[in-house]
C-alpha positions as CSV (number, residue, x, y, z in Angstrom):
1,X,0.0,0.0,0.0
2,X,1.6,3.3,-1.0
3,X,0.1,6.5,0.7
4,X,1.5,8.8,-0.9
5,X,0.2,7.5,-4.4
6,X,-3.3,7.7,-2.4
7,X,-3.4,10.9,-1.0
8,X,-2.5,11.7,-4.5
9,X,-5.3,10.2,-6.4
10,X,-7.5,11.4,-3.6
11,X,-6.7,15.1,-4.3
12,X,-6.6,14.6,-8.5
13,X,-10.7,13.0,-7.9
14,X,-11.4,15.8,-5.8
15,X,-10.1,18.0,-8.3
16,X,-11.4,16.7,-11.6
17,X,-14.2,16.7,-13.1
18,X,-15.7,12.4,-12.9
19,X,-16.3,12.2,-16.4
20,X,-12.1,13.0,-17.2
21,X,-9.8,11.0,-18.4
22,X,-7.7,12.3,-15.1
23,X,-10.3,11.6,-12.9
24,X,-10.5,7.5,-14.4
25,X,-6.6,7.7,-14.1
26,X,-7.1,9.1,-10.3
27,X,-9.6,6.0,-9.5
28,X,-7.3,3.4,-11.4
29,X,-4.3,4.1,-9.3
30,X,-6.3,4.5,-6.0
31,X,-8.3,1.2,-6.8
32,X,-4.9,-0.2,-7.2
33,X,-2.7,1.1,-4.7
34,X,-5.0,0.3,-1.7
35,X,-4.7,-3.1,0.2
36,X,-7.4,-5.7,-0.4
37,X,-8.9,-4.6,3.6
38,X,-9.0,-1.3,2.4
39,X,-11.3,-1.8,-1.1
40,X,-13.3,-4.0,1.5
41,X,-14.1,-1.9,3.6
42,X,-14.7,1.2,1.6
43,X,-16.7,-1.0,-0.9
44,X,-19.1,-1.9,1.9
45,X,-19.3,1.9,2.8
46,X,-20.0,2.8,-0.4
47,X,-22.6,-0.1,-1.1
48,X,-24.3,-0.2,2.2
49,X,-23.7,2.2,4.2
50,X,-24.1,4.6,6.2
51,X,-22.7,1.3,8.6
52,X,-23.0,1.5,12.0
53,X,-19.3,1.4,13.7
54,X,-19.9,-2.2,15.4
55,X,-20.9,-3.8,11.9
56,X,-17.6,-2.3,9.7
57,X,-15.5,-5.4,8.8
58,X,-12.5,-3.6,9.9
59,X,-11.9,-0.5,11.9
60,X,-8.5,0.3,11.0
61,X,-9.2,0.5,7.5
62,X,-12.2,2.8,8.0
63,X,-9.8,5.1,10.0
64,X,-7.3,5.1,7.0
65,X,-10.6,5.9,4.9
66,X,-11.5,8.7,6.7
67,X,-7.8,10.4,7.1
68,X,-7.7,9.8,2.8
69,X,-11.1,11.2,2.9
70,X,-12.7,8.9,0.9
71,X,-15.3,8.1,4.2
72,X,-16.6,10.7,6.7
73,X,-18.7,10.1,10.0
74,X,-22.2,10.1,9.5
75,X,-25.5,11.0,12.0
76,X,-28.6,8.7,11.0
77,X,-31.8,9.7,12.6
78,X,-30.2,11.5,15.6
79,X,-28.0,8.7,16.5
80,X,-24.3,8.9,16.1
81,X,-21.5,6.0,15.8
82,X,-22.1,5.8,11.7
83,X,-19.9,6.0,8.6
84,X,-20.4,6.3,5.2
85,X,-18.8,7.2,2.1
């Protein structure tokens, strides 16, 4: 896993418009670079989420997620202890 190459795809997504051909290039290398735990995780995020904290299939890969900001904390119906991406 190489951060630096996702921090850097990370900021080339946010700055690109999703339909470039930087932006595809951006989710290629990200898609790539992180660990298996990683697309995992974020894949469950992204598919079911917002997940409630005790249900995430790892922990330490949604706190990587968050710091890459590619999944946020989320509040559903009043009630906190949720993240999504």
């Amino acid at each position: 896993m190489n951060k630096a190459l996702i921090e850097q795809a990370v900021e080339v997504m946010a700055k690109s418009d999703q339909c470039s051909a930087e932006y595809d290039v951006a989710v290629f290398a990200l898609h790539h670079a992180l660990s298996s735990r990683h697309r995992e995780t974020l894949m469950q995020l992204v598919e079911h989420g917002p997940i409630w904290d005790g249900d995430i299939v790892s922990k330490s890969s949604r706190d990587d997620l968050m710091g890459w900001g590619l999944a946020t904390r989320v509040c559903v119906k009043g009630e906190q202890g949720y993240a999504g991406a």
